[in-house]
C-alpha positions as CSV (number, residue, x, y, z in Angstrom):
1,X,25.5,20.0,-15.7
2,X,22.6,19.3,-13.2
3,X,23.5,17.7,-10.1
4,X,21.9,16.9,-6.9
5,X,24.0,17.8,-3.9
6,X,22.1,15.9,-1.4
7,X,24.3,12.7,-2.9
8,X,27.9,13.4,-1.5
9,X,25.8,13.2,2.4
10,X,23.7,10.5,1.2
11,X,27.5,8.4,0.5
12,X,28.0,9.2,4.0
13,X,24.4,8.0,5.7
14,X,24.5,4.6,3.3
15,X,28.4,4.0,4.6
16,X,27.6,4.8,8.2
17,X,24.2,1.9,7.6
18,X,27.0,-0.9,6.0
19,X,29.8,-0.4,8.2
20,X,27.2,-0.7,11.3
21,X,26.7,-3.9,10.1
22,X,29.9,-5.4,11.1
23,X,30.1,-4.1,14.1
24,X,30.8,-7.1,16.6
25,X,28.0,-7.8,19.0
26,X,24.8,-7.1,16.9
27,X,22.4,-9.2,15.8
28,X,21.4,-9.4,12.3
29,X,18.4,-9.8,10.4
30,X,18.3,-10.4,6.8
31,X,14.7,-8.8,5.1
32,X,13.8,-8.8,1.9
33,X,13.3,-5.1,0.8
34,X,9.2,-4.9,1.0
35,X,9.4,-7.2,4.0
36,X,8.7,-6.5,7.7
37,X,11.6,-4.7,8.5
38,X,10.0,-2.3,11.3
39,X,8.9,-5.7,13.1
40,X,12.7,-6.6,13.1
41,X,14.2,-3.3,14.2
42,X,11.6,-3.0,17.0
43,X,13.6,-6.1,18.3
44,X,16.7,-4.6,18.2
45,X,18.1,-6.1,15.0
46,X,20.6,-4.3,12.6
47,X,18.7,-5.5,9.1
48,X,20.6,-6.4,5.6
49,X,18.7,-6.7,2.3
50,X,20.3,-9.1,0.0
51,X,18.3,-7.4,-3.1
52,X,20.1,-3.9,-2.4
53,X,22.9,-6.3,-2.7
54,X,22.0,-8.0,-5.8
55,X,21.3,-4.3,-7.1
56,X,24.9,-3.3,-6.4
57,X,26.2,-6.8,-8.4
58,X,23.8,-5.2,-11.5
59,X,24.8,-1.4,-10.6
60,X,29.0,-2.2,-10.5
61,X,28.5,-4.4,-13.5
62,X,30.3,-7.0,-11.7
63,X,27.0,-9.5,-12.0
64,X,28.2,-11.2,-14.7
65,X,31.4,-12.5,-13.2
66,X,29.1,-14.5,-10.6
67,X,26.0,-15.6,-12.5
68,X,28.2,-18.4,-14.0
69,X,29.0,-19.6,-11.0
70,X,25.4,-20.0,-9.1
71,X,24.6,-22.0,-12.5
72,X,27.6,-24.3,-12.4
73,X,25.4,-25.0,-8.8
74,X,22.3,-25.8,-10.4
75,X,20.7,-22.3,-10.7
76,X,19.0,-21.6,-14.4
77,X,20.3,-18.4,-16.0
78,X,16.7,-17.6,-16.3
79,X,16.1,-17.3,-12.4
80,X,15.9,-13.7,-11.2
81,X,19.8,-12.6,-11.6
82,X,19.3,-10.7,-8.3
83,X,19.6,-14.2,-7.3
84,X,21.9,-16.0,-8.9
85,X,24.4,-13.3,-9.0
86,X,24.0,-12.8,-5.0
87,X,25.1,-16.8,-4.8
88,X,27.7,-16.6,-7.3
89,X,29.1,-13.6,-5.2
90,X,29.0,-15.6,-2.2
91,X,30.3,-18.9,-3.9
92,X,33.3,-17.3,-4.7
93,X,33.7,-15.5,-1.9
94,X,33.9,-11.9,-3.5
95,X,31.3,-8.5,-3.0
96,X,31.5,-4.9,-4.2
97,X,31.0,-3.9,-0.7
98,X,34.3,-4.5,0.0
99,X,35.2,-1.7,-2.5
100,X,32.4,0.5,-1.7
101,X,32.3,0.3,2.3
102,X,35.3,-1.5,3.5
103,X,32.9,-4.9,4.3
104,X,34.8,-8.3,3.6
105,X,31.8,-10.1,3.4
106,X,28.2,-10.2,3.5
107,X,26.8,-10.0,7.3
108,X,26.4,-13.2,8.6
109,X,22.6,-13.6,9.3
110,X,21.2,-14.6,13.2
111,X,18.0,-14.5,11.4
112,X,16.6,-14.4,7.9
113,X,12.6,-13.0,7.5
114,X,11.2,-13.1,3.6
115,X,7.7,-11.9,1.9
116,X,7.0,-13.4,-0.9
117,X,4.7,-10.3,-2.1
118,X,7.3,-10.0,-4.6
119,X,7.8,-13.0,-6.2
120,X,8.2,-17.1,-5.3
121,X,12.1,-16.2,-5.8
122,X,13.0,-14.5,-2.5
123,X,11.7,-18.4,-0.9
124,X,14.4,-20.6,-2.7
125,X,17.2,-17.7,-2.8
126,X,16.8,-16.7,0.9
127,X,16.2,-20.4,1.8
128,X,19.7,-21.2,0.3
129,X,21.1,-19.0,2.8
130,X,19.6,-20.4,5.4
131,X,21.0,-23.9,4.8
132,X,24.6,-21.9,3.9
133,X,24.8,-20.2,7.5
134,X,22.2,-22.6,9.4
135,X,19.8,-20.5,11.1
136,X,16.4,-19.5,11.2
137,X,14.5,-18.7,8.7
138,X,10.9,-17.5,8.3
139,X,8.2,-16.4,5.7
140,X,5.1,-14.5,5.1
141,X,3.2,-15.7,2.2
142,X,0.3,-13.2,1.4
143,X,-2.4,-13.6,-1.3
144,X,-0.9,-12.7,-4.9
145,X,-2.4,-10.7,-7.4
146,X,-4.6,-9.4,-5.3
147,X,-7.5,-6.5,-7.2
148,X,-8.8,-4.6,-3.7
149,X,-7.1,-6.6,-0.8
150,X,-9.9,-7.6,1.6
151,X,-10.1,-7.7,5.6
152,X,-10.0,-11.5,5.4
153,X,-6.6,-11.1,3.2
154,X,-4.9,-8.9,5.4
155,X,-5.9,-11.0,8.6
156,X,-4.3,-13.8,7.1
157,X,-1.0,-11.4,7.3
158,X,-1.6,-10.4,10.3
159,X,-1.1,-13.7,11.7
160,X,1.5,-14.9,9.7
161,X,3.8,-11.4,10.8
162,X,2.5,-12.5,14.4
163,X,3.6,-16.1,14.1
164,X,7.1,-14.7,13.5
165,X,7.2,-12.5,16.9
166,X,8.3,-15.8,19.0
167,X,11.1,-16.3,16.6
168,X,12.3,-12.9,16.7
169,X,12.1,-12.9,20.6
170,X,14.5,-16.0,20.8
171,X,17.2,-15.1,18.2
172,X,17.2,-11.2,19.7
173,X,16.8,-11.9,23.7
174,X,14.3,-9.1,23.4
175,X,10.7,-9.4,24.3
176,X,8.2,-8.0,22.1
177,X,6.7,-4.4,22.4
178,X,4.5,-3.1,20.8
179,X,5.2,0.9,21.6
180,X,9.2,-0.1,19.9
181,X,7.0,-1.5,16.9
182,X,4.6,1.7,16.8
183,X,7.8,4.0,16.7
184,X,9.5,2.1,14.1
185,X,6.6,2.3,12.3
186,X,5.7,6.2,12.4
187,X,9.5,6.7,11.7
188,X,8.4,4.3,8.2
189,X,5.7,6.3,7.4
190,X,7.1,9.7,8.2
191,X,10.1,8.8,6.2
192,X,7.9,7.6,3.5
193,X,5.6,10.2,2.8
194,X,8.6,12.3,2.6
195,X,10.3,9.9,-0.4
196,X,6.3,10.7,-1.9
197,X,6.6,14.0,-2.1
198,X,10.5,14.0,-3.3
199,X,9.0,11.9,-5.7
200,X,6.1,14.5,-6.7
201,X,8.5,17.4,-7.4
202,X,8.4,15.5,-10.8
203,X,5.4,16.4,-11.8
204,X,6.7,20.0,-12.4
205,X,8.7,21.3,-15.6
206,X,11.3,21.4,-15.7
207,X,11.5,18.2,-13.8
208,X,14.6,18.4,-10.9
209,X,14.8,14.3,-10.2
210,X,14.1,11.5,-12.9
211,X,13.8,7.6,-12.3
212,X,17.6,7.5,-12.7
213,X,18.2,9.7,-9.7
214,X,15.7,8.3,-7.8
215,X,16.8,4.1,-8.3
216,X,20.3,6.1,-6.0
217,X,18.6,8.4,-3.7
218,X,15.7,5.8,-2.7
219,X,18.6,3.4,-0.9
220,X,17.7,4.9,2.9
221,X,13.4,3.9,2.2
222,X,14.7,0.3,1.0
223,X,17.4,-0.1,3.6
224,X,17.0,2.1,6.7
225,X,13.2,2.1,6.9
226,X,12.1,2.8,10.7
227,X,15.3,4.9,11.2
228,X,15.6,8.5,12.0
229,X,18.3,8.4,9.5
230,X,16.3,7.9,6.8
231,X,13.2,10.5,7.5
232,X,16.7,13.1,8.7
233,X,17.7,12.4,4.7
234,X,14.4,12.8,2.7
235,X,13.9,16.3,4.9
236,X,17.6,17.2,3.5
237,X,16.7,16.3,0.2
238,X,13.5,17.7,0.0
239,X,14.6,20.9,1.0
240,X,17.1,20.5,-2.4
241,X,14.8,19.8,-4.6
242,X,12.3,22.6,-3.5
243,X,14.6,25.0,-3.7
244,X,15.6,23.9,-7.5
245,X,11.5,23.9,-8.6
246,X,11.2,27.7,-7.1
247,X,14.1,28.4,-9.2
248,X,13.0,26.4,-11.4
249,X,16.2,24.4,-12.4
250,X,15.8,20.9,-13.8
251,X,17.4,18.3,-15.2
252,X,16.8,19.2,-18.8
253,X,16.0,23.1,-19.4
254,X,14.7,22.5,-22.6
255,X,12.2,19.6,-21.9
256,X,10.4,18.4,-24.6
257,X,8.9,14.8,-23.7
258,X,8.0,13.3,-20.1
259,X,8.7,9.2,-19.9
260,X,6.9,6.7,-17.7
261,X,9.2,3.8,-16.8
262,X,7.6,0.3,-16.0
263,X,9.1,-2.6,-14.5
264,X,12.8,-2.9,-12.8
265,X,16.0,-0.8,-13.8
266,X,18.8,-2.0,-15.9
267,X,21.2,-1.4,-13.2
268,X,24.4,-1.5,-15.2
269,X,23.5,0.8,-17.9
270,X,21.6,3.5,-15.6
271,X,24.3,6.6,-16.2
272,X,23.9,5.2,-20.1
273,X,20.3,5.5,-20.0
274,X,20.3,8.5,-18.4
275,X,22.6,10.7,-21.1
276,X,20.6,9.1,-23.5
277,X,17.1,11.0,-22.5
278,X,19.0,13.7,-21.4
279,X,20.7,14.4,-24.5
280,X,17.4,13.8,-26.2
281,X,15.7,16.7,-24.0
282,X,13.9,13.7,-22.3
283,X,13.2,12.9,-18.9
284,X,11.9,9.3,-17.4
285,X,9.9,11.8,-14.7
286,X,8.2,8.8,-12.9
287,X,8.3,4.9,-12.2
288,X,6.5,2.3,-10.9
289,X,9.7,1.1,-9.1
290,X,10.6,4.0,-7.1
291,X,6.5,3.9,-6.2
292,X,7.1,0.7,-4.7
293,X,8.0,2.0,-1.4
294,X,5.2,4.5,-0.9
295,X,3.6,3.4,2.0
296,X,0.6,5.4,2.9
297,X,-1.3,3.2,4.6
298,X,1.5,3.0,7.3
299,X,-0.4,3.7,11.1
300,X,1.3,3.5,14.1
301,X,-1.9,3.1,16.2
302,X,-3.0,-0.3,14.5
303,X,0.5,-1.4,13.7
304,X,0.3,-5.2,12.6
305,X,-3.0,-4.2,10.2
306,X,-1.6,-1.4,8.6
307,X,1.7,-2.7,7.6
308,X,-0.1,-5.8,6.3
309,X,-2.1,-4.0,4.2
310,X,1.1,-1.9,2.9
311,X,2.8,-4.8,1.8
312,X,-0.2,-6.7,0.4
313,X,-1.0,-3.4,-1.8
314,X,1.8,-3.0,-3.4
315,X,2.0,-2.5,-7.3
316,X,4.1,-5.8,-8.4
317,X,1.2,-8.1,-5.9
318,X,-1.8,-6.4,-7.7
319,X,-4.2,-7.8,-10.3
320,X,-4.2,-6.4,-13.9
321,X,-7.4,-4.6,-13.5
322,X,-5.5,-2.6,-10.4
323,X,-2.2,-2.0,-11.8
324,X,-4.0,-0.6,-14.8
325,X,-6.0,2.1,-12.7
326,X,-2.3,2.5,-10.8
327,X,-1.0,3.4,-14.0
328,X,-3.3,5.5,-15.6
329,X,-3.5,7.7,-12.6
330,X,0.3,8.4,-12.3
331,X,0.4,8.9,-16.4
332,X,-1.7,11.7,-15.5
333,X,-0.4,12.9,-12.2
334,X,3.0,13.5,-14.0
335,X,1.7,14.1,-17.4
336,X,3.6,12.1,-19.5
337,X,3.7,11.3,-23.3
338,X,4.7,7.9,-23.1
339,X,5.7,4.6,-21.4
340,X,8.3,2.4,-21.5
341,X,8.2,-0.9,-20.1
342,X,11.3,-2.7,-19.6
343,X,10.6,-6.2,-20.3
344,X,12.9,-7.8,-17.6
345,X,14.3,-11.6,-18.6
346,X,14.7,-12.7,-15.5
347,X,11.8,-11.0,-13.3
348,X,9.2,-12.2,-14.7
349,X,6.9,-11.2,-12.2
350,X,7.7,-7.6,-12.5
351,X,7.6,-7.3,-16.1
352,X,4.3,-6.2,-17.8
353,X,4.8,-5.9,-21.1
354,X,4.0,-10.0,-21.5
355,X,0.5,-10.4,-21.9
356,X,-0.7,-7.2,-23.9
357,X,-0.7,-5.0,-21.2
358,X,0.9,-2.2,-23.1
359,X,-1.8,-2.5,-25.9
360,X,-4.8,-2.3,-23.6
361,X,-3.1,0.9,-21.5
362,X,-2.4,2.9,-25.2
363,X,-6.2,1.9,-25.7
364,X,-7.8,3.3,-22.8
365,X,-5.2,6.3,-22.6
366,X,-3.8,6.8,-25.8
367,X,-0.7,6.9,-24.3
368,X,2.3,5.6,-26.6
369,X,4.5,3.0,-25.1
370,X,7.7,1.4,-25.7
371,X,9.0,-2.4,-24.7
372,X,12.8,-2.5,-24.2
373,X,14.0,-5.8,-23.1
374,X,17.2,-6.1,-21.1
375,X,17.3,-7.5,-17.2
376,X,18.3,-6.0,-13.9
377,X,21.9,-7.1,-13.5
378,X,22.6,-9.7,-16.8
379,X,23.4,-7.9,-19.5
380,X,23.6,-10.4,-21.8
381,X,19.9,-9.7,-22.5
382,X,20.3,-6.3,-23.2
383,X,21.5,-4.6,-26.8
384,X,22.7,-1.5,-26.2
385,X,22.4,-0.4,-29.8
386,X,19.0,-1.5,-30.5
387,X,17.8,0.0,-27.4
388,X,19.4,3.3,-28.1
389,X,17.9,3.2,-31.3
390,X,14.4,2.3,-30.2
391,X,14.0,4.7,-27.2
392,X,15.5,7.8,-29.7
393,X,13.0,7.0,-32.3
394,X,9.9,6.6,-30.1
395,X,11.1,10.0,-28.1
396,X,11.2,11.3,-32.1
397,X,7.5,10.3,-32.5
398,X,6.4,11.5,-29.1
399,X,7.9,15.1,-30.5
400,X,6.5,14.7,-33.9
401,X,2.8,13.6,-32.7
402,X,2.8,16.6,-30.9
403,X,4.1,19.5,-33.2
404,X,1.5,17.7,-35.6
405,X,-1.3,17.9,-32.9
């Protein structure tokens, strides 16, 4: 059975990250996971992600024990279940990081910093926490569905990350500077063009990492961005991965059909999923998810302009006409024979199979796609039957168009 060997050290970096967390003494900062996170560590703050949390709710399938529980408090079952899950968690006092890492609890936040390039979400969920452990809270609130983001966009960012520095200096005791924020930030940038081109090994065949493997091994570019720790892991893993396309070893030997996969993951059916290509001589090569935290524009010599613009650009903040380009250039880059998009219940804004998307793609690529719906942690919206069934028969069609062709 493949396997990718870098995962036994990368249980060690992501325990080392959590368990720093509770040290006494630090501050904390809590980000949300395509927020301004190198502006928080150049002040000194250890920072916590409540969506890689939400994630592990989905991933340990213990989401649905909490999602009741935010509702009985007024949240819909239809809000993003990142969210409600996270509050039912912390209504009834309970999260799998005490299994996985020895925490008792959830950090307790000295400061709480949101984007809302995302989605409208991360405002009211992250704003409940605020009022929970009364402190500070602050947001940046960049234009939305942007097509090509403009100067006058991205000063509008600039000054909102600014605005936030006072804040930052108060809750820390540390004064701003800007050098601390420049080598946060080349640590970011170094770390993420590394995560790009462990990405990019997928465009070869056989294939040595699929979305599956990359929704575990991107946890140090969501959580430990501006770290050495994090560029330290992609190196490790690179070198892996390399070695496995010169010999070239992949996941399946025998691979017959290259997926796209759009939209979030379904967390607590991932090793499912996964068997399920795999056994079908399938593999999901690329995402847009894992792309999410590709940040080329990342420059240490103009640092408030260039992570502005790196946050503003991303895929999920984009307007149709860009994410379309987006698309059609990574269908190509890793040549694949069709896309799934995973029609997400409660993340509405990163779901785009709602408005005919998928028909206008297959009509200016002639790509096939495929909608699955399910959700990122409430699996009460997913059939795993009629999934299986769809995603076997559409990899059966991909085959027989092309022994036809």
């Amino acid at each position: 059975m493949y396997e990718i060997k870098a995962t036994q050290e990368l249980k060690k970096i992501m325990r080392n990250y959590f368990q720093s967390l509770a040290q006494e003494g630090k501050k904390i900062a809590w980000c949300t996971s395509v927020g301004p996170a190198e502006l928080l560590r150049s002040f000194g703050f250890e920072v916590y992600f409540p969506e890689n949390h939400g994630a592990l709710l989905g991933a340990t399938r213990t989401a649905m024990e909490y999602i009741p529980e935010s509702a009985k408090y007024g949240y819909s079952n239809h809000v993003c279940s990142y969210t409600t899950s996270d509050i039912g968690a912390f209504l009834k006092g309970n999260t799998p990081l005490l299994k996985q890492y020895g925490l008792k609890s959830i950090p307790k936040p000295d400061l709480i910093v949101y984007n809302t390039n995302q989605c409208r979400e991360v405002q009211d969920w992250f704003s409940f926490f605020a009022k929970q452990f009364d402190c500070p809270i602050a947001g940046i609130h960049p234009p939305r569905y942007v097509d090509e983001v403009t100067k006058e966009e991205i000063t509008l960012v600039i000054d909102q990350h600014k605005r936030i520095i006072p804040l930052c200096e108060k809750v820390s005791g540390n004064k701003f500077n800007i050098d601390r924020f420049r080598e946060t930030l080349r640590l970011s940038k170094e770390a993420t063009m590394l995560w790009q081109t462990v990405l990019k090994t997928a465009m070869a065949t056989p294939a040595p990492i699929s979305f599956f493997d990359g929704v575990i091994h991107m946890g140090p570019i969501v959580i430990m961005r501006g770290t050495q720790q994090a560029k330290d892991y992609y190196v490790r893993l690179l070198e892996e991965l390399s070695d496995n396309l010169n010999n070239k070893t992949g996941i399946v030997a025998n691979e017959k059909c290259r997926i796209f996969w759009e939209g979030m993951p379904i967390w607590g059916r991932l090793r499912m999923l996964s068997d399920l290509f795999t056994e079908n001589n399938a593999v999901v090569v690329a995402s847009t998810y894992c792309s999410s935290w590709i940040f080329n524009d990342f420059d240490e010599s103009d640092p408030f302009e260039s992570s502005a613009l790196a946050y503003t650009k991303i895929f999920i903040n984009r307007s149709e006409k860009a994410k379309m380009k987006m698309l059609t250039n990574w269908l190509n880059e890793y040549r694949c024979d069709g896309i799934l998009f995973h029609d997400t219940k409660t993340c509405f804004n990163n779901s785009n199979a709602k408005f005919g998307m998928p028909q206008r793609l297959k009509a200016e690529t002639g790509i096939p796609f495929l909608v699955v719906e399910g959700d990122l942690c409430d699996l009460r919206f997913f059939s795993e039957g009629q999934s299986i069934t769809k995603i076997e028969t559409f990899i059966e069609q991909i085959e027989s168009s092309k022994v036809h062709a």
